[in-house]
C-alpha angles and dihedrals in degrees: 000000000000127000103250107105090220117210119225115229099183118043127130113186110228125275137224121180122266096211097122079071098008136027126240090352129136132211140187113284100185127081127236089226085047101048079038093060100041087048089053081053113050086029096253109160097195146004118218091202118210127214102282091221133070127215113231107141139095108262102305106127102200084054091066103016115154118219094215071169096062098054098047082057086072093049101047109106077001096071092128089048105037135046129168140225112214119234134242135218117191093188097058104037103161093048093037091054094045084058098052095051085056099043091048094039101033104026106029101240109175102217144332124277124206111191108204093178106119094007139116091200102113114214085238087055106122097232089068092058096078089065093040090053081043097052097051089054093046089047095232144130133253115209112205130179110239134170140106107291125040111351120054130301120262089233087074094069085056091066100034089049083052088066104026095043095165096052119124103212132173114216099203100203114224112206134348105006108248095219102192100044085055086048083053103047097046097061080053097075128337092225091077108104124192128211121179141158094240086207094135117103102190090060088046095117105041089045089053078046096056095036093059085041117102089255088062087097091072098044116094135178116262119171092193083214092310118145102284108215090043091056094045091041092059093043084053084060085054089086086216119174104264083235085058095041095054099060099042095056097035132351097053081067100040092060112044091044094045085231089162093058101096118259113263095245094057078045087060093040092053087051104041079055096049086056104041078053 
């Protein structure tokens, strides 16, 4: 096991469903001691924890709520271990909006996910562009599934980074990496950013290749809820330069996430002391 405390970039605790108090609602299975003590295990640093529920459902906002609450739950006394990606729901904008604003502002999150696993909203759907146009005002990113089967297709971001040409978003790649379409997109815009598992073998050389391209900076590590210390334990085989390594596993993420900015509630604790002085 290697040195390096990875961050995570694409978790999502497990859900169970809320119906006894809410319909159709789903909440956060896991534990934070649990998650804690798998992390400790496997040598995962932190954990940028993605909304447990998906929207697929026909305006109805209870359907596809997202619980920004339940996943500040998690970060709460964690904040060093844990950070959160707000949700968002396209059948319910103006709500949806109003709950963004709250879970960046209020609870820290540190961007918006869109899971596309499952849903026939395309990225280029308009009811996605009100939280794009948000999310370049606010200055944050907006990680989406893509990939060739199931989630949406990487040639959606080309048209969505031609209008918003400012928008940070992370394209967390489902299945096989397709190399040259990355290579492709990245010359696009230089605000594309890429997180996979790398837990394929038989991509092992053209993943060390892209790693140690110039286009390495904008690649983080996402295990998309695969088993943590298998997936770092094979990236440790990879014999990548520790440079390269390092940012791979952690300072990709740091950075563009700005994980290293103090959580808003030390801020106000800070604060709240400096007065009382």
């Amino acid at each position: 096991m290697g040195s390096i405390k990875a961050i995570d970039v694409l978790y999502s605790p497990g859900s169970v469903s809320r119906s006894a108090d809410a319909p159709g609602v789903v909440a956060c299975a896991e534990k934070a001691e649990d998650l804690l003590r798998r992390m400790d295990a496997a040598g995962v640093g932190q954990v940028l924890l993605a909304p447990c529920n998906r929207w697929q459902c026909d305006r109805h906002w209870l359907c596809g709520e997202v619980q920004s609450d339940d996943i500040s739950l998690f970060i709460q006394g964690n904040n060093q271990r844990f950070a959160g990606l707000a949700g968002y729901n396209p059948f319910a904008i103006t709500e949806s909006l109003r709950e963004v604003n709250r879970a960046l502002h209020e609870l820290d999150m540190r961007g918006v996910y869109l899971p596309t696993e499952g849903s026939d909203v395309s990225l280029l759907d308009r009811r996605l562009y009100p939280l794009y146009s948000r999310c370049v005002e606010i200055g944050v990113p907006v990680v989406v599934q893509v990939g060739t089967a199931g989630v949406a297709h990487p040639s959606e971001l080309a048209e969505v980074i031609v209008d918003f040409p400012e928008l940070d978003v992370v394209a967390g790649w489902t299945g096989p990496l397709d190399f040259d379409s990355i290579a492709w997109y990245a010359r696009k815009s230089e605000h594309i950013w890429f997180a996979f598992a790398a837990n394929d073998p038989a991509q092992e050389a053209k993943t060390a290749e892209l790693l140690n391209s110039s286009i390495g900076h904008r690649c983080m590590w996402g295990s998309g809820g695969l088993p943590w210390k298998e997936l770092l334990d094979r990236i440790h085989l990879f014999s990548l330069p520790q440079e390269t390594l390092q940012s791979f596993l952690h300072d990709a993420a740091e950075r563009l996430f700005r994980l290293s900015r103090p959580a808003l509630a030390l801020s106000r604790s800070e604060e709240s002391i400096a007065l009382a002085e």
